[in-house]
N, CA, C and O atoms as a Tripos MOL2 file, in Angstrom:
@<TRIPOS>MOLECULE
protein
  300   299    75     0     0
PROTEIN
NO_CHARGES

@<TRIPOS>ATOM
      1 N           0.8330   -1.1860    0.0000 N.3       1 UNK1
      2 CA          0.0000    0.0000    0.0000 C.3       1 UNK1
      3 C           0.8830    1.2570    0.0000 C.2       1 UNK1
      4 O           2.0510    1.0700    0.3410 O.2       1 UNK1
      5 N           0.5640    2.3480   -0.2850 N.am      2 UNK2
      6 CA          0.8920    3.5360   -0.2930 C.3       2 UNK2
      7 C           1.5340    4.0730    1.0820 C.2       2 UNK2
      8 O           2.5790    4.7180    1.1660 O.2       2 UNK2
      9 N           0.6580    3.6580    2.1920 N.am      3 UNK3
     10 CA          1.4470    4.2400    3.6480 C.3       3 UNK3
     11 C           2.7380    3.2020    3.6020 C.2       3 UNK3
     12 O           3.4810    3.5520    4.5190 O.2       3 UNK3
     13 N           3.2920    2.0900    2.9170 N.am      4 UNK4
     14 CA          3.8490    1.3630    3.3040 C.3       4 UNK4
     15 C           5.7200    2.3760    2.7620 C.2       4 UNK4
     16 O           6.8590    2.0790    3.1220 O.2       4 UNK4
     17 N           5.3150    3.3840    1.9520 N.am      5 UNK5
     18 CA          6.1230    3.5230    0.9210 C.3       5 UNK5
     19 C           6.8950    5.4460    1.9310 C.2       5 UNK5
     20 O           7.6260    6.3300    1.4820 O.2       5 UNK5
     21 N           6.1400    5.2610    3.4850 N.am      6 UNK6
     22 CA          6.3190    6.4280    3.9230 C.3       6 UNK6
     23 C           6.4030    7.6520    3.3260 C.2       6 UNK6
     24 O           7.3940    8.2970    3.6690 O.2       6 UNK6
     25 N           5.4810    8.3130    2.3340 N.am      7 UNK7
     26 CA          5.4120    9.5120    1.8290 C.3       7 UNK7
     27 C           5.2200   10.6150    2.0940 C.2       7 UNK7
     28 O           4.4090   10.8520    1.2000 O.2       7 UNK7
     29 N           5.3420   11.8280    2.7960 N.am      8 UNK8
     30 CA          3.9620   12.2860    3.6100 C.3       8 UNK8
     31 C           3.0720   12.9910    2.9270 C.2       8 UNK8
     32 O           3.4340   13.3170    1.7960 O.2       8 UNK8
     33 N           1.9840   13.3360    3.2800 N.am      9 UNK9
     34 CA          0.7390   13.6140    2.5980 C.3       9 UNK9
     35 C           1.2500   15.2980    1.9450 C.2       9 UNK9
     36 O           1.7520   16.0480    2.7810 O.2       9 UNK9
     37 N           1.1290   15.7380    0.7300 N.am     10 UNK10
     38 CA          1.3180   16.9630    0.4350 C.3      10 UNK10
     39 C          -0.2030   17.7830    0.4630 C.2      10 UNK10
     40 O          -0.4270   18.7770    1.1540 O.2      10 UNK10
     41 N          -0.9520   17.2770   -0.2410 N.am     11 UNK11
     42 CA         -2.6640   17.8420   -0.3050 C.3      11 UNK11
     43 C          -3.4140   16.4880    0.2970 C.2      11 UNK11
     44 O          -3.1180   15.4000   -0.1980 O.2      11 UNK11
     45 N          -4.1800   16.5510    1.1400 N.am     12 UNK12
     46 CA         -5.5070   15.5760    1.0220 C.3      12 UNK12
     47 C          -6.5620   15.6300   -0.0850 C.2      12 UNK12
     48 O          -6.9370   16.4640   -0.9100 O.2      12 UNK12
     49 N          -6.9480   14.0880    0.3370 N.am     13 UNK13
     50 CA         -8.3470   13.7650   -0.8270 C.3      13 UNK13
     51 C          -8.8540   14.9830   -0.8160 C.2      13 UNK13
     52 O          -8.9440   15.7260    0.1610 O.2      13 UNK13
     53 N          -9.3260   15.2790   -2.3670 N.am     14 UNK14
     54 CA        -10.3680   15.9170   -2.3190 C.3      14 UNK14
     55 C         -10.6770   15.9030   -3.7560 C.2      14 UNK14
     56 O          -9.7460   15.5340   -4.4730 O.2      14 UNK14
     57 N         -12.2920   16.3720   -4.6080 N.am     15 UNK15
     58 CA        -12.6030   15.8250   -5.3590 C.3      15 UNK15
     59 C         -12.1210   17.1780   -6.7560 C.2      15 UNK15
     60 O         -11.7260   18.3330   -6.9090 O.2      15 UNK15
     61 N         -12.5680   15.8350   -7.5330 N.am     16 UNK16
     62 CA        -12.0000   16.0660   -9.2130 C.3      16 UNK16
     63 C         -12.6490   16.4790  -10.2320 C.2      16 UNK16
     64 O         -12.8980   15.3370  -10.6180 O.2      16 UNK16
     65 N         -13.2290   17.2400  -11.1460 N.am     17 UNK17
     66 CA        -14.1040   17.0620  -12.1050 C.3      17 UNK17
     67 C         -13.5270   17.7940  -13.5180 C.2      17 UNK17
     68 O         -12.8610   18.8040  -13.2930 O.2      17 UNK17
     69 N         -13.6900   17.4210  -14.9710 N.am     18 UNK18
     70 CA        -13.2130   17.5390  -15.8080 C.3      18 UNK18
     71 C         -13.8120   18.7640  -16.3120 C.2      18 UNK18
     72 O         -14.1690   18.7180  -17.4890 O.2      18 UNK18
     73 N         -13.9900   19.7950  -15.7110 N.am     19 UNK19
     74 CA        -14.1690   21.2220  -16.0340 C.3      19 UNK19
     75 C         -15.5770   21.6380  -15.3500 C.2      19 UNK19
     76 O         -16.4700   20.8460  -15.0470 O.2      19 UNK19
     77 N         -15.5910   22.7710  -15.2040 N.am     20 UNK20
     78 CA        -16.5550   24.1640  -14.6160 C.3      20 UNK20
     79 C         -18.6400   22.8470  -14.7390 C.2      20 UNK20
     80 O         -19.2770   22.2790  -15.6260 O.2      20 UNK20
     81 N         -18.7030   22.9630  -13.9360 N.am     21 UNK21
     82 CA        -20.2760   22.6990  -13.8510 C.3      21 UNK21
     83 C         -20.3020   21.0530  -14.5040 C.2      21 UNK21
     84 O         -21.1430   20.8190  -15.3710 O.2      21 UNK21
     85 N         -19.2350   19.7920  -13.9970 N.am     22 UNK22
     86 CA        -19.3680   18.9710  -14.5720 C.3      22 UNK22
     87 C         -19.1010   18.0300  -13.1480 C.2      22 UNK22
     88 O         -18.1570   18.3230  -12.4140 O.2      22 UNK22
     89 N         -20.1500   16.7040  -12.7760 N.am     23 UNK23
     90 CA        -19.7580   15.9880  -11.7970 C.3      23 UNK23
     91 C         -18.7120   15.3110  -11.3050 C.2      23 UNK23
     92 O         -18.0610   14.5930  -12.0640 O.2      23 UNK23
     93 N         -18.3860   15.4240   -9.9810 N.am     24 UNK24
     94 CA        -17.3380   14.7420   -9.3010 C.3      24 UNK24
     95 C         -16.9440   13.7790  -10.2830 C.2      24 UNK24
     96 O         -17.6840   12.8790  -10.6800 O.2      24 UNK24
     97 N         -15.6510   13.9970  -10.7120 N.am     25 UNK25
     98 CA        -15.0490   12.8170  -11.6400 C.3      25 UNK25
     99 C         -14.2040   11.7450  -10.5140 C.2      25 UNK25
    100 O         -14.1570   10.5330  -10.7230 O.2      25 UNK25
    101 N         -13.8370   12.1150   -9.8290 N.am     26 UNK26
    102 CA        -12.6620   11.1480   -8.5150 C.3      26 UNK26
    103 C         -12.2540   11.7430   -7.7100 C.2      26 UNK26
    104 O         -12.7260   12.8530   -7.4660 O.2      26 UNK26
    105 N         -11.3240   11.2720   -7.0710 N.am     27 UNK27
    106 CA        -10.6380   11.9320   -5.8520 C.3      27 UNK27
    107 C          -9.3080   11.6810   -6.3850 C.2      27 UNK27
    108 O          -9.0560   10.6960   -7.0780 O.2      27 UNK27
    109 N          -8.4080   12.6180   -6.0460 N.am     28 UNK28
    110 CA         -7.2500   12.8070   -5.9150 C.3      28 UNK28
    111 C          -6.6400   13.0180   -4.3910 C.2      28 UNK28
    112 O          -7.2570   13.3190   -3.3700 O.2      28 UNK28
    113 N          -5.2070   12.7570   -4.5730 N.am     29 UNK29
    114 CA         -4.2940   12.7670   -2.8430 C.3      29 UNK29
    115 C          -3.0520   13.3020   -3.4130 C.2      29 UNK29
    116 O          -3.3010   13.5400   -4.5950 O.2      29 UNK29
    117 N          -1.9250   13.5840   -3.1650 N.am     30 UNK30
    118 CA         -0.8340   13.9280   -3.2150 C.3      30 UNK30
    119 C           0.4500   14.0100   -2.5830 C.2      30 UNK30
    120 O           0.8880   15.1190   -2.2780 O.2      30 UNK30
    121 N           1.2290   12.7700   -2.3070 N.am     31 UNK31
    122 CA          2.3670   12.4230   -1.9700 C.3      31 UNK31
    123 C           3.1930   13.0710   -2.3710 C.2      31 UNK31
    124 O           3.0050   13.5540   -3.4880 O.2      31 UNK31
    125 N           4.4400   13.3720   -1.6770 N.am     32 UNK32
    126 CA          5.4310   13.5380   -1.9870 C.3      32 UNK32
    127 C           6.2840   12.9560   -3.0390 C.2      32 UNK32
    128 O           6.7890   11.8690   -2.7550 O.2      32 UNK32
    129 N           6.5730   13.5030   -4.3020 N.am     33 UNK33
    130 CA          6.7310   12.5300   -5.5510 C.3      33 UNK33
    131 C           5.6070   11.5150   -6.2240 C.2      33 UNK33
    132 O           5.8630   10.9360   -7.2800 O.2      33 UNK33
    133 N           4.3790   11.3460   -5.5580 N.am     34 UNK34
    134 CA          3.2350   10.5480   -6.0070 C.3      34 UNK34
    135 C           2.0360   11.0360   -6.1890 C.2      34 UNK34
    136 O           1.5770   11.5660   -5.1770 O.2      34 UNK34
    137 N           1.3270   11.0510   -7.1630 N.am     35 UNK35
    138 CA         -0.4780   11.2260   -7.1140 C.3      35 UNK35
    139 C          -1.1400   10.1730   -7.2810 C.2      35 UNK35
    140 O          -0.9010    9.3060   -8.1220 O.2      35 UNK35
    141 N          -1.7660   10.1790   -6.7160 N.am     36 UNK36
    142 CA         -2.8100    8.7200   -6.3360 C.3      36 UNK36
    143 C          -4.5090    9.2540   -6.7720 C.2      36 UNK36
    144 O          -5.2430    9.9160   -6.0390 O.2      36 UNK36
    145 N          -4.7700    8.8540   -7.8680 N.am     37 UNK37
    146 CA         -6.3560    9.8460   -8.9480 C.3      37 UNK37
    147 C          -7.1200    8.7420   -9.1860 C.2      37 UNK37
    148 O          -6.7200    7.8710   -9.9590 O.2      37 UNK37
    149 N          -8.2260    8.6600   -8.5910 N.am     38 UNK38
    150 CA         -9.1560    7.6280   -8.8930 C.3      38 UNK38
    151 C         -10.3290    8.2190   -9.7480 C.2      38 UNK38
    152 O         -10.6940    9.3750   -9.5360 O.2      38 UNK38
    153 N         -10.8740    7.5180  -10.6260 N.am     39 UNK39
    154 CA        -12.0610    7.9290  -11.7530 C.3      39 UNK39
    155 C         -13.4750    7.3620  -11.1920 C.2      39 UNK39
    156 O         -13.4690    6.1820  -10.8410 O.2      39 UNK39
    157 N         -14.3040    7.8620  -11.1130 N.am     40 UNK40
    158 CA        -15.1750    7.0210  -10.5210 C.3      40 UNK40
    159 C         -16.1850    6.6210  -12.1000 C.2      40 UNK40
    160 O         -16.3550    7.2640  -13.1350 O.2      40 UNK40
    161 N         -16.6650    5.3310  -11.6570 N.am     41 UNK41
    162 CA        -17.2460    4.4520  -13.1070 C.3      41 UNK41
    163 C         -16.6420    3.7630  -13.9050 C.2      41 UNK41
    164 O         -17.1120    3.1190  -14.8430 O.2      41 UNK41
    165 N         -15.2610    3.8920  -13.4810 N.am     42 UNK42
    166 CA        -13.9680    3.7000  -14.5560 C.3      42 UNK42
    167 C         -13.5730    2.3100  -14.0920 C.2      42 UNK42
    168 O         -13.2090    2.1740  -12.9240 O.2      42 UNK42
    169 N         -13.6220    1.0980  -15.0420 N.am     43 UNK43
    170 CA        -12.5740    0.1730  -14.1440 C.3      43 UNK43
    171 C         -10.7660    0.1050  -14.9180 C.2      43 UNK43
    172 O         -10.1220    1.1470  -15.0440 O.2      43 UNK43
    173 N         -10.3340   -0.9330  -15.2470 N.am     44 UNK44
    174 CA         -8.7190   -0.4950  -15.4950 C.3      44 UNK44
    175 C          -8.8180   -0.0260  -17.1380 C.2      44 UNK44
    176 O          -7.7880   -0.1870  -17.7930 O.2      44 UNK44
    177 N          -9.6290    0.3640  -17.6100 N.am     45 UNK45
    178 CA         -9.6390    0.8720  -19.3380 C.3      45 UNK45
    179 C         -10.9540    2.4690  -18.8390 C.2      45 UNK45
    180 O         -12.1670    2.6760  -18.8740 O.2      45 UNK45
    181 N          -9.6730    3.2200  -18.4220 N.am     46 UNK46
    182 CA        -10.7430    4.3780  -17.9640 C.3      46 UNK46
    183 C         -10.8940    4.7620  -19.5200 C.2      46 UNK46
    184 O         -11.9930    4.5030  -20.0100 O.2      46 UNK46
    185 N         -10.2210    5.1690  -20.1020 N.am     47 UNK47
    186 CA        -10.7340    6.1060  -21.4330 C.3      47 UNK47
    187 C         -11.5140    4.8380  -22.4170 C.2      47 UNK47
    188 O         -11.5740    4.9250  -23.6440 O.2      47 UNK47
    189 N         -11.8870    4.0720  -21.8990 N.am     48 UNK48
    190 CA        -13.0890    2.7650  -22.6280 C.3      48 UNK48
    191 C         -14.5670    3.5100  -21.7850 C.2      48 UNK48
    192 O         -15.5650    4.0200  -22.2930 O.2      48 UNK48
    193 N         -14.2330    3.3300  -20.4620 N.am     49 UNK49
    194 CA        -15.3790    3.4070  -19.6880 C.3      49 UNK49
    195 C         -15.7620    4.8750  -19.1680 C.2      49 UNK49
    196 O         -16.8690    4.9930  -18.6410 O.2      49 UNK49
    197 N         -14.9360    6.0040  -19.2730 N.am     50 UNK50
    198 CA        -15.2090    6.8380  -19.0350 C.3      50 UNK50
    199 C         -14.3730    8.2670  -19.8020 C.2      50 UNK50
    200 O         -13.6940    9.0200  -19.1040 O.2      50 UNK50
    201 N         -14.5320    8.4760  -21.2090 N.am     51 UNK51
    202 CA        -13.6230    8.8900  -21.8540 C.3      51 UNK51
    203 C         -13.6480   10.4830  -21.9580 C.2      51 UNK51
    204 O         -12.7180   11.0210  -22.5600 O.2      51 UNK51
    205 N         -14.6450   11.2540  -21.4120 N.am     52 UNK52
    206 CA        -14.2280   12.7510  -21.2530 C.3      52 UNK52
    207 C         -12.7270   12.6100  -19.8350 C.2      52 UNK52
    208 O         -11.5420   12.8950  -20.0070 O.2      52 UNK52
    209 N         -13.4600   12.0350  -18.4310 N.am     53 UNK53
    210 CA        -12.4250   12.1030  -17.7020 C.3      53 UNK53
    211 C         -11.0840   11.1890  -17.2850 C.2      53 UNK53
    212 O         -10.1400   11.2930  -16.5010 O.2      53 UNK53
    213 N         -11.5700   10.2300  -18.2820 N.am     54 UNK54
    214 CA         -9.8120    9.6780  -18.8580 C.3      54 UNK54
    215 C          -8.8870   11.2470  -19.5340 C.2      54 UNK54
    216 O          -7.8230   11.8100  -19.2770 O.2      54 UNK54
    217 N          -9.6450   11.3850  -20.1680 N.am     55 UNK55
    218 CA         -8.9110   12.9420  -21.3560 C.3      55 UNK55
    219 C          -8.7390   13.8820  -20.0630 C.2      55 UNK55
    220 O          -7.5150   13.9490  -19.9460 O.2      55 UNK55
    221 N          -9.2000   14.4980  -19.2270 N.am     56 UNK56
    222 CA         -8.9960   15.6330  -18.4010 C.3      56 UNK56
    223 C          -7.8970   14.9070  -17.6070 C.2      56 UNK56
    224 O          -6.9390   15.6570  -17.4190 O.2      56 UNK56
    225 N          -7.7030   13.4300  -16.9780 N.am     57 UNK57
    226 CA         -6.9510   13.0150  -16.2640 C.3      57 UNK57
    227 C          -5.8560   12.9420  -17.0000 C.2      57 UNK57
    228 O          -4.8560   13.1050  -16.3010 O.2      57 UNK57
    229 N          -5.5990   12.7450  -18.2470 N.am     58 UNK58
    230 CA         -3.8270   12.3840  -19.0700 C.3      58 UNK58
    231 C          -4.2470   13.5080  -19.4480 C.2      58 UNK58
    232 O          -3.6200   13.2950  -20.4850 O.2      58 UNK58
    233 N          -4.7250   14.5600  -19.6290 N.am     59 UNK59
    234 CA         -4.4620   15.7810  -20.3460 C.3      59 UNK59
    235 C          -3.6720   16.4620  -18.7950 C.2      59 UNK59
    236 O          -2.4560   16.2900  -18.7100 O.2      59 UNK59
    237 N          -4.1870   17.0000  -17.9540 N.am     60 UNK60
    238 CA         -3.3170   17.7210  -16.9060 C.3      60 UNK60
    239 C          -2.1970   16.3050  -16.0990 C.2      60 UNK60
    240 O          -1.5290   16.5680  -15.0980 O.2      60 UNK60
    241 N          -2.1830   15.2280  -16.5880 N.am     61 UNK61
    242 CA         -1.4300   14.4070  -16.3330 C.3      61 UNK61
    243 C           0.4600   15.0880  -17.3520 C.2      61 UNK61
    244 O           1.6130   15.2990  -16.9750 O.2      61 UNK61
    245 N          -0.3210   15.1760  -18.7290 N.am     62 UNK62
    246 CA          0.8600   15.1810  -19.8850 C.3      62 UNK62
    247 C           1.3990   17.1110  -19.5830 C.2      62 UNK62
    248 O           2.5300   17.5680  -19.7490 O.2      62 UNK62
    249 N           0.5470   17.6280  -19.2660 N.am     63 UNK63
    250 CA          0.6840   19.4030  -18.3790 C.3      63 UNK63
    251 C           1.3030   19.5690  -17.2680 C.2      63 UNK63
    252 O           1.3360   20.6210  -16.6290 O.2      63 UNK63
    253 N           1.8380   18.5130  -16.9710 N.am     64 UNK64
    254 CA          2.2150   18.7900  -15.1950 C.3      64 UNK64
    255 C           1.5370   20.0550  -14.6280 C.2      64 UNK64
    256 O           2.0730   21.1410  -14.4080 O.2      64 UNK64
    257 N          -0.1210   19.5960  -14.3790 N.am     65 UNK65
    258 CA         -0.9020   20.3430  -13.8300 C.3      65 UNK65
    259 C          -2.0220   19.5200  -12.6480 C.2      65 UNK65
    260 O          -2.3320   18.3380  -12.7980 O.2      65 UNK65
    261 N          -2.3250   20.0250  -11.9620 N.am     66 UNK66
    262 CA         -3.3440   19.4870  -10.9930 C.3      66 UNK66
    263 C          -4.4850   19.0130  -11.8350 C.2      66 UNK66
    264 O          -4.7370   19.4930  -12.9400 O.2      66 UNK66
    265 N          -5.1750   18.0360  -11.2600 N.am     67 UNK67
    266 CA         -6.6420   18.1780  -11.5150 C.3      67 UNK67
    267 C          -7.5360   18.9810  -11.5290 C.2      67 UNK67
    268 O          -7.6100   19.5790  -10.4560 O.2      67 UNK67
    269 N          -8.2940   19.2930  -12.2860 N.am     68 UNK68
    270 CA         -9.1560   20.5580  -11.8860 C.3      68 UNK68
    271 C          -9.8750   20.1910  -10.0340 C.2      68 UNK68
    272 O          -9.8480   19.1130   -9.4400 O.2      68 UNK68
    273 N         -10.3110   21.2050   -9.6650 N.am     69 UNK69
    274 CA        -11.2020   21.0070   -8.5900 C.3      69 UNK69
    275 C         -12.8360   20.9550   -8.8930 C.2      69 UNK69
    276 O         -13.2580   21.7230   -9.7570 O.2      69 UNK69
    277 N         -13.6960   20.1420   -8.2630 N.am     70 UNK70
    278 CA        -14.8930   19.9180   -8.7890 C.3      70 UNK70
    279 C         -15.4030   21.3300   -7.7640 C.2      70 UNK70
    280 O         -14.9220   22.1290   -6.9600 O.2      70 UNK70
    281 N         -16.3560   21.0790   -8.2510 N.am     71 UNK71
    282 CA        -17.2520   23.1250   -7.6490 C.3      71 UNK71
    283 C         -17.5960   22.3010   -6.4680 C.2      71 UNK71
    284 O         -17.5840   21.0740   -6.3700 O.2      71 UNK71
    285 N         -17.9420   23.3080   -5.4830 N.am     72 UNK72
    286 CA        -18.5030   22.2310   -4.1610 C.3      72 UNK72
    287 C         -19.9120   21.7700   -4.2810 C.2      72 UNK72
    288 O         -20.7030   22.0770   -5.1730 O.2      72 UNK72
    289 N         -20.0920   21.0920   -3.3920 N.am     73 UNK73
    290 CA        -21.5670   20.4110   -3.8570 C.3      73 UNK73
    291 C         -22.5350   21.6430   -3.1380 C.2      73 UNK73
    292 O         -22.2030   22.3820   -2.2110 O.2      73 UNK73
    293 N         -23.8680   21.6140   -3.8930 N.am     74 UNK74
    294 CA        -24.6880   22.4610   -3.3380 C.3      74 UNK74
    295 C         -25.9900   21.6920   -2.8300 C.2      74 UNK74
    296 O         -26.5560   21.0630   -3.7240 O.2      74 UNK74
    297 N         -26.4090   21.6410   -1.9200 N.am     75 UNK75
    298 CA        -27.7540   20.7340   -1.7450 C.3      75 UNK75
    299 C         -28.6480   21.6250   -1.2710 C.2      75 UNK75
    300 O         -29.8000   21.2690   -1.0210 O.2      75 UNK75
@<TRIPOS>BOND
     1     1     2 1
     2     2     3 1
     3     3     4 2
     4     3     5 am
     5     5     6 1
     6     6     7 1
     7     7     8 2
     8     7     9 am
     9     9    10 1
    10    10    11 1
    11    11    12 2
    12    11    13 am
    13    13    14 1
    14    14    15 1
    15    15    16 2
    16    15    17 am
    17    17    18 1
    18    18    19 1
    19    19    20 2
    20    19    21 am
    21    21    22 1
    22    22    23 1
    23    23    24 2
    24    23    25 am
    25    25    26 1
    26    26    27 1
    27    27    28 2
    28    27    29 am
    29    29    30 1
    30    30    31 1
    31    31    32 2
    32    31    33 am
    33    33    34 1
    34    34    35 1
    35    35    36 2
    36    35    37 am
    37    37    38 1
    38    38    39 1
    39    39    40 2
    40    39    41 am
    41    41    42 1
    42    42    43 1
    43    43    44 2
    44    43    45 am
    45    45    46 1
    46    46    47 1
    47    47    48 2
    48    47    49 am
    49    49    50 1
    50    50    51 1
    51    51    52 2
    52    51    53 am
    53    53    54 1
    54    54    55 1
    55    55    56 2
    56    55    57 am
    57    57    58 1
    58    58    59 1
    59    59    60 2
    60    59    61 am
    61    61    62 1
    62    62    63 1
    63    63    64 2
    64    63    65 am
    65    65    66 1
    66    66    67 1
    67    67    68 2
    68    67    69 am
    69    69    70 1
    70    70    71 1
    71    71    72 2
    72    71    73 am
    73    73    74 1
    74    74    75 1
    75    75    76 2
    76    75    77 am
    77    77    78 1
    78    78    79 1
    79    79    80 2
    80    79    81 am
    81    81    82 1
    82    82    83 1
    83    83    84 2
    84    83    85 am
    85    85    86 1
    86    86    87 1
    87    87    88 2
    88    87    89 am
    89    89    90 1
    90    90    91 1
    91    91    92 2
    92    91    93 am
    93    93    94 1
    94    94    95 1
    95    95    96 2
    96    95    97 am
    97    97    98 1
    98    98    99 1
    99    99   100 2
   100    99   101 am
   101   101   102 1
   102   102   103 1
   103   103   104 2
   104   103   105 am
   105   105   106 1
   106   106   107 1
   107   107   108 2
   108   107   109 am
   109   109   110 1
   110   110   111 1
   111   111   112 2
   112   111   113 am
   113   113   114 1
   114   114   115 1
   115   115   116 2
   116   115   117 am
   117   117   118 1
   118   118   119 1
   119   119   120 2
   120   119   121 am
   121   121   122 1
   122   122   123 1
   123   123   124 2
   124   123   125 am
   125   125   126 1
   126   126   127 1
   127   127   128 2
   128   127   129 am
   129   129   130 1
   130   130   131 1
   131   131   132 2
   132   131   133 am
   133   133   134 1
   134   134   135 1
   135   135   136 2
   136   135   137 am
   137   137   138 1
   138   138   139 1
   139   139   140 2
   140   139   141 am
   141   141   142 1
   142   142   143 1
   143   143   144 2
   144   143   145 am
   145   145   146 1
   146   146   147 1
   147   147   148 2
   148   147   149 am
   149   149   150 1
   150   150   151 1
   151   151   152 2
   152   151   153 am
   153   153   154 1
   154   154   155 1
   155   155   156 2
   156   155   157 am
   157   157   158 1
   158   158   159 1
   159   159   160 2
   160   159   161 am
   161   161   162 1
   162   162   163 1
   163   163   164 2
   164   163   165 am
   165   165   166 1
   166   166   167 1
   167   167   168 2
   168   167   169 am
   169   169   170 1
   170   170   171 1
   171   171   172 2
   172   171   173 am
   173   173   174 1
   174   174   175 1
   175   175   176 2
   176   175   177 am
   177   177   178 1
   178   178   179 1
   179   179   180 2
   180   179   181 am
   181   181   182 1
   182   182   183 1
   183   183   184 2
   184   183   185 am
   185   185   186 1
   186   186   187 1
   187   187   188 2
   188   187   189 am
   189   189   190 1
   190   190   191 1
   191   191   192 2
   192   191   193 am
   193   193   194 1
   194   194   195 1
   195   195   196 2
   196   195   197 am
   197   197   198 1
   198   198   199 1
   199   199   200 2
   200   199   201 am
   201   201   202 1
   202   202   203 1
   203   203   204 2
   204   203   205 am
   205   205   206 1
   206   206   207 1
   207   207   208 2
   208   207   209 am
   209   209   210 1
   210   210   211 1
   211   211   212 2
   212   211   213 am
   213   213   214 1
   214   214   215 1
   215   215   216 2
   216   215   217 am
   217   217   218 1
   218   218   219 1
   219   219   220 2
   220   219   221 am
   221   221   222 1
   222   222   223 1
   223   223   224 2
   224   223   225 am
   225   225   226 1
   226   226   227 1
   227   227   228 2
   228   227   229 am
   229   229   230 1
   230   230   231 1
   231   231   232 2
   232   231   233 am
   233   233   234 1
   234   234   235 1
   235   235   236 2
   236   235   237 am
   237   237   238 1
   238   238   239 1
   239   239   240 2
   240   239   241 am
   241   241   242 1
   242   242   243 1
   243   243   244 2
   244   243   245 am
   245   245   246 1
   246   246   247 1
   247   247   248 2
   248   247   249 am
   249   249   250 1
   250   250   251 1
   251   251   252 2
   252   251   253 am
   253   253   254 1
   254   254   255 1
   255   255   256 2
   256   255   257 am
   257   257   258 1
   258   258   259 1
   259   259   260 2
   260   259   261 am
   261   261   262 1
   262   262   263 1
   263   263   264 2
   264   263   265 am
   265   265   266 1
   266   266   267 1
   267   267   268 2
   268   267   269 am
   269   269   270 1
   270   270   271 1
   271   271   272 2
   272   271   273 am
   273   273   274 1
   274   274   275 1
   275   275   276 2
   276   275   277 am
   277   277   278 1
   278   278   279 1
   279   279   280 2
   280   279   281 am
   281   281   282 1
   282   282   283 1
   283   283   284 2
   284   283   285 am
   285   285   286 1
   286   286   287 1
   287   287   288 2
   288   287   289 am
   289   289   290 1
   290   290   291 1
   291   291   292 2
   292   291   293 am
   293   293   294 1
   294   294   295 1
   295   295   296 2
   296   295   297 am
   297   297   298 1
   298   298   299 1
   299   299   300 2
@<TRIPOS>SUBSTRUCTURE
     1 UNK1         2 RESIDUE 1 A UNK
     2 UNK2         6 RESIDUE 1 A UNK
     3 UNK3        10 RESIDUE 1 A UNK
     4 UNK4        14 RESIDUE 1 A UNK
     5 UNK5        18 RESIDUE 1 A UNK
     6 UNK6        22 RESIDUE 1 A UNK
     7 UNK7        26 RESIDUE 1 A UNK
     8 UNK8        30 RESIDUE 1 A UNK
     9 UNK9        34 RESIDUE 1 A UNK
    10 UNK10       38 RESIDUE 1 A UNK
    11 UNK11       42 RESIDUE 1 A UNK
    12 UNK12       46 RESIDUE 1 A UNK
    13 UNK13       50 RESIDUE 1 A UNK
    14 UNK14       54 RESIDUE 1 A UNK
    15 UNK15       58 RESIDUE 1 A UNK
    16 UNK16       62 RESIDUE 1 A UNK
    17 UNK17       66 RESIDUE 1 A UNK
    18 UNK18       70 RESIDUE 1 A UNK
    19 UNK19       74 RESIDUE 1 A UNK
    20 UNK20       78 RESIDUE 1 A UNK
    21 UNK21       82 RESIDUE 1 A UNK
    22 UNK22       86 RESIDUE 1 A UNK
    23 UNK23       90 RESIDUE 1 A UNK
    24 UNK24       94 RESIDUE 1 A UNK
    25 UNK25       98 RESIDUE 1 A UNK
    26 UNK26      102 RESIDUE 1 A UNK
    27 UNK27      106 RESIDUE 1 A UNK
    28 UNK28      110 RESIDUE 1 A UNK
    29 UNK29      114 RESIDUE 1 A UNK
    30 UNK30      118 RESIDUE 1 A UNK
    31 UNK31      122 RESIDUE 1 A UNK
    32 UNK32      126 RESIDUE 1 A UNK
    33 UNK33      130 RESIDUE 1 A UNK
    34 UNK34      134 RESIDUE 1 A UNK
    35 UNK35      138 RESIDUE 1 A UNK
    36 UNK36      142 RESIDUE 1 A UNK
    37 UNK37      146 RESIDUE 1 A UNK
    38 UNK38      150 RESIDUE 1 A UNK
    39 UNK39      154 RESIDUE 1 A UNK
    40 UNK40      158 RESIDUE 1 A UNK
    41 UNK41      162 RESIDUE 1 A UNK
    42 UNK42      166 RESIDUE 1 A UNK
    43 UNK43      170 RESIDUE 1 A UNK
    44 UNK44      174 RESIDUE 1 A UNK
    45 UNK45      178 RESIDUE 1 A UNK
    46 UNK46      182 RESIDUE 1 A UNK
    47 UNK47      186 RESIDUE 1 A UNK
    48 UNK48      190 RESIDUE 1 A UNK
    49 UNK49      194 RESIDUE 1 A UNK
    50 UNK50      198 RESIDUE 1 A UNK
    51 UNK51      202 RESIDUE 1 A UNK
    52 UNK52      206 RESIDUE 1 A UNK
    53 UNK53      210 RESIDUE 1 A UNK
    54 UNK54      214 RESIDUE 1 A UNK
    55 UNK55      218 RESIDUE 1 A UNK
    56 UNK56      222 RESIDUE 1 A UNK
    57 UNK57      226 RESIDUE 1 A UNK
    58 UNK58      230 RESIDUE 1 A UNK
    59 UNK59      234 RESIDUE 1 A UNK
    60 UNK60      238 RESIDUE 1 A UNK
    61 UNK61      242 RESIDUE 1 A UNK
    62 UNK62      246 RESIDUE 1 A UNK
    63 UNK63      250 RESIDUE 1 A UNK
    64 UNK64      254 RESIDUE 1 A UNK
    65 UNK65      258 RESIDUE 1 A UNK
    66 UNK66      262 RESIDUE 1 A UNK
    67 UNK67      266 RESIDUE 1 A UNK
    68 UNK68      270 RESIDUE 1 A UNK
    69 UNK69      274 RESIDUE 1 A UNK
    70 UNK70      278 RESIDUE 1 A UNK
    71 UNK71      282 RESIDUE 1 A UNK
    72 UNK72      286 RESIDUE 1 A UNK
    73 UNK73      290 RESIDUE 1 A UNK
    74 UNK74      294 RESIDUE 1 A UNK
    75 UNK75      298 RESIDUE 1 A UNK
């Protein structure tokens, strides 16, 4: 696992979405030297199963850029 690899936490979870007014795509974390980005709906062929936020995830992946941040939820 990840704690096994002693990293320390740079950002906590918090959620993802592939641009302005579009649903929670995953959560992201941020290790020291590591990002750990989960897709939600996605199993191991994300851009099969979920192909706008496969593209936002290797697009700011290939940018050395963050994930976008999803807007907060409003209820």
């Amino acid at each position: 696992s990840v704690e096994k690899l002693q990293l320390g936490v740079e950002k906590d979870w918090r959620a993802w979405s592939p641009g302005p007014g579009k649903d929670v795509a995953g959560y992201v974390i941020a290790y020291k030297g590591l990002v750990l980005a989960t897709v939600r709906g996605a199993g191991h062929m994300v851009t099969v199963d979920q192909p706008e936020r496969g593209f936002a995830l290797f697009t700011s992946f290939l940018r050395g850029e963050p994930l976008p941040s999803a807007a907060p939820q409003t209820d």
